[in-house]
N, C-alpha and C positions, 0 to 999 in steps of 0.2 A: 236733281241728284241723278248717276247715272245707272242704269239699271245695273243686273248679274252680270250680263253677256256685255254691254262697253267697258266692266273693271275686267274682265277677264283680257279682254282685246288690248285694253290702256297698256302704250308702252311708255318710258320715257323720250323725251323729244331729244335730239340726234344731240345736241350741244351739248343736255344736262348728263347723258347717258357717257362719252365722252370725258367729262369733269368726276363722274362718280369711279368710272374705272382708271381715272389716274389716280382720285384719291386713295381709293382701293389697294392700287399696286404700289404707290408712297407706302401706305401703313404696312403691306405687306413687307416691303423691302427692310424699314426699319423695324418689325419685328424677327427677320431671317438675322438682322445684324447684331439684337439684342439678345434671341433665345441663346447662344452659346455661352454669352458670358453669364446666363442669370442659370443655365445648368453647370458650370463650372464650377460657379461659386454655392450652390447646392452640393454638386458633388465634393467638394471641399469638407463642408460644411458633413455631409455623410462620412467621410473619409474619417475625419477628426474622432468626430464619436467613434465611430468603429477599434480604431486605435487607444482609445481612452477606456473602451470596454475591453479591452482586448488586454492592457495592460491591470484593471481592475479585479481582470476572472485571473492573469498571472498571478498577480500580487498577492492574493487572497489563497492560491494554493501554494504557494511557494511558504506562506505564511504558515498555514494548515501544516506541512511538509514538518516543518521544522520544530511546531509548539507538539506535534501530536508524535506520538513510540507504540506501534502495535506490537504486540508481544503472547506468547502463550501461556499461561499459569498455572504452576503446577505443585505439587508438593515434597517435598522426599526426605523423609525423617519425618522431624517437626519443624522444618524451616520449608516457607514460604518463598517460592522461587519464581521467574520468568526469563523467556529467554526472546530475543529477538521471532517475530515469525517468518522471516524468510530464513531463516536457519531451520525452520522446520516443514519436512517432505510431509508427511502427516503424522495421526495419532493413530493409533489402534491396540484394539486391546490382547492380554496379553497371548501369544500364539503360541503353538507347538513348537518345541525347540531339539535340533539333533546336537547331543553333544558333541564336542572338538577333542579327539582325545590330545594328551599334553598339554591344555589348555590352564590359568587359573580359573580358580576354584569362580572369581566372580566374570568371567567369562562363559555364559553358559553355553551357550551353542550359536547355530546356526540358524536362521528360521528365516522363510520363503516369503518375501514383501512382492508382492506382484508380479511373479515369476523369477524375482532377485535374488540369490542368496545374503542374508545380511547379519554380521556377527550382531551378536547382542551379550550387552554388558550389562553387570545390575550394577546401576549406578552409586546406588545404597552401598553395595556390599566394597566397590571398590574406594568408596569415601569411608565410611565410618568401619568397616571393620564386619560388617554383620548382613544376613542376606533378608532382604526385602519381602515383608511377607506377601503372597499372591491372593490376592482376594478379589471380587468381584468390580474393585476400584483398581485396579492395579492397570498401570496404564506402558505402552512401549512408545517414546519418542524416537521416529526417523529421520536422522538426519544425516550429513554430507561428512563424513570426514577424509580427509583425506583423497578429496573427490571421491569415495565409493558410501555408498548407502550404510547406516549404521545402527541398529537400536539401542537404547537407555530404557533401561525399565525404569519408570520411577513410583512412589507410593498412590499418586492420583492428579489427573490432569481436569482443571477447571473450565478449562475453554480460551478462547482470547480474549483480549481484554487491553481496552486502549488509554494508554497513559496521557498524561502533559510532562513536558518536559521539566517546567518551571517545578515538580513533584521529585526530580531526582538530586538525590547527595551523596557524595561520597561519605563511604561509613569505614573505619580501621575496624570494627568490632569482631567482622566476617576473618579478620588476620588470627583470628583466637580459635578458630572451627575450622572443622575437617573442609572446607568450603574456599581455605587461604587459598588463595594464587587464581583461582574463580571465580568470585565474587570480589569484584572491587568498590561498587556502588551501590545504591536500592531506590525503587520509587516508597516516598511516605506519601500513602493515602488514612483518610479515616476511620478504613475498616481496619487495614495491615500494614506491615510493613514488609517487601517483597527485594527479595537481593536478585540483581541481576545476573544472572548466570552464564556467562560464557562460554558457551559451547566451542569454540574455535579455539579457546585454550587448551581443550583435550587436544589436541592434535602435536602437541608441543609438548604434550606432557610422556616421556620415554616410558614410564612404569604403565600407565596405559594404551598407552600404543604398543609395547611391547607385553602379549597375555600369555606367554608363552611360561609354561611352569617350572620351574628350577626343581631338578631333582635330585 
């Protein structure tokens, strides 16, 4: 056997040394010809997925999109209301208000939303007839009308709250209450029954939009 220092020295002989570096650069060659098509078909294979995941997280909120209605909930009278939430700037409660003079009665004033001046209407008093009493629940919805900032006082705002679609019906019932021409539909859940309320149809409405007091 040969000792430490001739396996250190052993080379191989000039022929076999020869045969191993052509085998060498054979195997090399045909693996240079083979890696692209076997990442190809990986990256394929990557690609696929990607695109099947990519249409699954689609699908799935596009879905979400359509089954699901986020809305704000709120009160005014004794009817149980909600209105879309991007119709609404925010809530707050209820502020200091300078009268309008000329103004109707349920047109109370003016009152300062974030440096804005913004009419505020009691909503109550211009629907049923009667003004809305102020209490510690008493809540001011701002929103767009007319593209300029707006408030609705109304009796109490519950927060948001998110519906399914499959939960709304159209109701004729809301055609019998001071609420006709604004309420045309409601979500039935198992605690209430909530009418959807329109805000966009105040904008249409002349007797509201016009607060101006006949004398």
């Amino acid at each position: 056997m040969p000792c430490a220092s001739s396996v250190k020295e052993w080379r191989q002989p000039d022929a076999a040394r020869k045969d191993l570096r052509g085998t060498m650069q054979g195997e090399s060659r045909l693996t240079s010809v083979a890696q692209p098509d076997r990442l190809s078909l990986f990256g394929r294979f990557a690609e696929y997925e990607q695109r099947s995941l990519q249409h699954d997280v689609g699908e799935s909120a596009r879905q979400q999109q359509i089954s699901n209605w986020d809305g704000v909930v709120f009160r005014l009278g004794d009817h149980y209301l909600t209105c879309r939430i991007d119709q609404v700037e925010e809530i707050i409660a209820f502020p200091g208000i300078t009268p309008i003079p000329g103004a109707k009665e349920w047109l109370l004033g003016l009152a300062s939303v974030r440096g804005n001046l913004a009419p505020v209407s009691d909503l109550g008093w211009f629907l049923y007839g009667s003004r809305t009493p102020v209490t510690a629940r008493t809540r001011l919805i701002i929103t767009q009308i007319q593209g300029r900032l707006a408030g609705l006082v109304v009796d109490e705002v519950f927060g948001q709250r998110h519906f399914h679609t499959d939960d709304l019906k159209e109701a004729s019932d809301w055609d019998s209450t001071p609420l006709a021409g604004l309420v045309y539909n409601q979500f039935e859940t198992s605690e209430r029954t909530w009418g959807v309320f329109r805000i966009h149809e105040l904008q249409t409405n002349s007797e509201f939009i016009d607060g101006a007091r006949e004398d």
